[in-house]
Backbone bond lengths (Angstrom), bond angles and torsions (degrees), N, CA, C in turn:
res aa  C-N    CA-C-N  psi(-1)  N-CA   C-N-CA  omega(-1)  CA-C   N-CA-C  phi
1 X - - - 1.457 - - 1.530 108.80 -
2 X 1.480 123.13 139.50 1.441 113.19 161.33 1.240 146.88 -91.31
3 X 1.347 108.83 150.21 1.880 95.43 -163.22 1.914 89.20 -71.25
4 X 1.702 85.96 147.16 1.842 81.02 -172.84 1.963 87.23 -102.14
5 X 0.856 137.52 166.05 1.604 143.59 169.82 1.721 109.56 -144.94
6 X 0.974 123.79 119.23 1.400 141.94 158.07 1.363 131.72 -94.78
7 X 0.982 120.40 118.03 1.748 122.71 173.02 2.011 120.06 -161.04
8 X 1.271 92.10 -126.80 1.458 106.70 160.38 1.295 102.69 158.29
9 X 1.855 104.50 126.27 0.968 131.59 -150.18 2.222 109.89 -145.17
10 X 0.956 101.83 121.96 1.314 92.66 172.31 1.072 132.91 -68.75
11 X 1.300 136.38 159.67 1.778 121.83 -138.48 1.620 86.70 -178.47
12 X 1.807 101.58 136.36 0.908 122.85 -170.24 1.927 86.68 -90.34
13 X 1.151 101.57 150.74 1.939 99.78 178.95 1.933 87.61 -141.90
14 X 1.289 108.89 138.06 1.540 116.55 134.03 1.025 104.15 -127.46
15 X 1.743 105.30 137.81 1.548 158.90 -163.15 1.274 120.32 -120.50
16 X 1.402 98.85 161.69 2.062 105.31 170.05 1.336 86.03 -133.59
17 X 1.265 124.56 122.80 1.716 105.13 162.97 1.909 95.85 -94.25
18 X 0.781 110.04 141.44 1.704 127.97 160.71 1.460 130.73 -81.64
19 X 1.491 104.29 152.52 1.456 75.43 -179.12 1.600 146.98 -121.41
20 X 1.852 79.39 40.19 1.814 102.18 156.06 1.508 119.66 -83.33
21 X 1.368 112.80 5.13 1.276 119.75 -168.52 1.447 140.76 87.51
22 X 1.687 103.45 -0.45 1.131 123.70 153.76 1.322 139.41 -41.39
23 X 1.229 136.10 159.40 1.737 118.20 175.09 1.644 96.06 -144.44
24 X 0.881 116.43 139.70 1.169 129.86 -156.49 1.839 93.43 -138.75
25 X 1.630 113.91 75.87 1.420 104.61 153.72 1.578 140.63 -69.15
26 X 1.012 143.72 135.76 1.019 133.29 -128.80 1.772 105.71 -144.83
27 X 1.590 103.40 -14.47 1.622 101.55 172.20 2.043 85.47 -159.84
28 X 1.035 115.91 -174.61 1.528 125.93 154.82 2.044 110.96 -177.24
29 X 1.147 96.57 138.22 1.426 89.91 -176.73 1.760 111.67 -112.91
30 X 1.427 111.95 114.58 2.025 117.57 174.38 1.385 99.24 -123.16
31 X 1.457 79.69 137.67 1.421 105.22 163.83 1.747 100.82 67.59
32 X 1.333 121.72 62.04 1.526 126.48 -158.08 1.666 114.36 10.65
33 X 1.264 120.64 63.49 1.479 121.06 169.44 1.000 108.85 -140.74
34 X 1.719 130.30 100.07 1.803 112.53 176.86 1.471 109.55 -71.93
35 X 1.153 115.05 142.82 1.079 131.14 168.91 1.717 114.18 -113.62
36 X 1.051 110.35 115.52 1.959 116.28 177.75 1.362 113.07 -76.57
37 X 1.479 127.87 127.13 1.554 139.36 -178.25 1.695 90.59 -66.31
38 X 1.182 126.86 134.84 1.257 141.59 125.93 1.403 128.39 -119.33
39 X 1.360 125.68 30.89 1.469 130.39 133.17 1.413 133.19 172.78
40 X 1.943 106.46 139.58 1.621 88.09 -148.33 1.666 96.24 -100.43
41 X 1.216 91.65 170.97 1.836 101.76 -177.68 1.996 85.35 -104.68
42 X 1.453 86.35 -153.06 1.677 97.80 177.57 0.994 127.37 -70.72
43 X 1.694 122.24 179.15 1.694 121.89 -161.78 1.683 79.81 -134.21
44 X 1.565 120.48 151.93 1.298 129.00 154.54 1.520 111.56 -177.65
45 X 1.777 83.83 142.30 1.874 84.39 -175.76 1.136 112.72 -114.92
46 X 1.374 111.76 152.81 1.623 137.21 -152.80 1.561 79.36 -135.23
47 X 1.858 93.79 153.24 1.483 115.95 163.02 1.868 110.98 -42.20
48 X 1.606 124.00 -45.18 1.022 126.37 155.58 1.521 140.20 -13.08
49 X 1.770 97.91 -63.96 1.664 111.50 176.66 1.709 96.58 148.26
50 X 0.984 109.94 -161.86 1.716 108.41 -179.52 1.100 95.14 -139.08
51 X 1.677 85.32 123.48 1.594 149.89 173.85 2.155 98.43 -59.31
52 X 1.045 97.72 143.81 1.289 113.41 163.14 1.695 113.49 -168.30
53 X 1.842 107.88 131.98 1.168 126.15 171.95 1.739 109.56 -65.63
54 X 1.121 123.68 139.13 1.227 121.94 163.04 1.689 121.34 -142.13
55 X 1.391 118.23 152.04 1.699 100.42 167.96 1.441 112.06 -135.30
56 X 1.196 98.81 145.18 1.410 100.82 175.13 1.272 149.03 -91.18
57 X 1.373 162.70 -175.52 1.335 145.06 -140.11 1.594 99.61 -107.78
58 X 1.645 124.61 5.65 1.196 104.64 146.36 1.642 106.00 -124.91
59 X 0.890 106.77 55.97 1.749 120.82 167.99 1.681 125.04 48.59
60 X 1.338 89.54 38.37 1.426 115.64 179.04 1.784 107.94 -98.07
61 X 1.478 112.69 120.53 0.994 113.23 168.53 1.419 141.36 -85.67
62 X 1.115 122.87 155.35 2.003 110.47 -174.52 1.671 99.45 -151.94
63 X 1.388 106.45 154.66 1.316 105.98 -178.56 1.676 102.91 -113.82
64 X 0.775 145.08 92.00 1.532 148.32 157.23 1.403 121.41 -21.58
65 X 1.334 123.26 160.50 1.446 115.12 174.55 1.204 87.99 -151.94
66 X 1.783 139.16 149.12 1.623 152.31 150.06 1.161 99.32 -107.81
67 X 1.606 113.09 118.53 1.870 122.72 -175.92 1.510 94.82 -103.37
68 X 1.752 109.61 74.55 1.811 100.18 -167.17 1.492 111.77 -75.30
69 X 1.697 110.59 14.71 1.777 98.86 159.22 2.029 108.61 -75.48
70 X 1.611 101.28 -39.55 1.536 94.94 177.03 1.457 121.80 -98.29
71 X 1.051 111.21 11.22 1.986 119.51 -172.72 1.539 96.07 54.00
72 X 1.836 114.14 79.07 1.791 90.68 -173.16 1.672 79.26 -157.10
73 X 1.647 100.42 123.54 1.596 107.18 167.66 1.736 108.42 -67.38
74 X 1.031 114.88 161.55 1.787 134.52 175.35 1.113 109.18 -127.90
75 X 1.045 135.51 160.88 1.359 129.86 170.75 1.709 90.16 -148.56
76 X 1.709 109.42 118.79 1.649 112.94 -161.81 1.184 107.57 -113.47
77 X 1.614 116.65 -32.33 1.398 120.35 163.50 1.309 125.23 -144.35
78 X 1.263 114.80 148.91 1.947 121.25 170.07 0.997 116.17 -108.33
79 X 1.237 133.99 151.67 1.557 149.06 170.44 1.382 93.79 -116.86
80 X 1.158 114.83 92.40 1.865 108.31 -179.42 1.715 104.37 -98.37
81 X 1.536 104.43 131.89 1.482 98.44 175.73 1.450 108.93 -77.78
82 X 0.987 126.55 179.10 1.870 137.15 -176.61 1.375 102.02 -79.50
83 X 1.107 133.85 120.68 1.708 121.26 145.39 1.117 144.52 -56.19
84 X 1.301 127.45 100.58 1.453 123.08 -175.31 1.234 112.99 -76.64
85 X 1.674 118.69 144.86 1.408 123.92 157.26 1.308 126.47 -116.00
């Protein structure tokens, strides 16, 4: 099961923005741990900024946020998988 975590938190993101208007993050580092995007879900904008699903290369999910009034990643939710040892 995954630990689910909710908040909002500032978050380092590298991106490609495109230029259909897409954003294409591509790594982001919280809580000093980079974590690398290997695959995105959907894009949608809210009064907030635009939201993007992403997962990462151990299949942990996070929901992103771009606050393009302050140029400032969020990071609002995780889907963290469990760690095995």
């Amino acid at each position: 099961m995954d630990n689910v975590w909710n908040g909002d938190e500032t978050v380092a993101v590298e991106a490609r923005f495109l230029p259909d208007e897409e954003i294409r993050p591509t790594a982001f580092t919280w809580r000093g741990r980079r974590r690398r995007i290997v695959g995105l879900g959907r894009q949608w904008d809210e009064a907030d900024g635009r939201h993007v699903l992403v997962e990462a290369t151990d299949g942990s999910r996070f929901e992103l946020c771009l606050t393009s009034t302050e140029n400032r990643w969020r990071l609002l939710r995780a889907w963290e998988r469990p760690h095995l040892v």
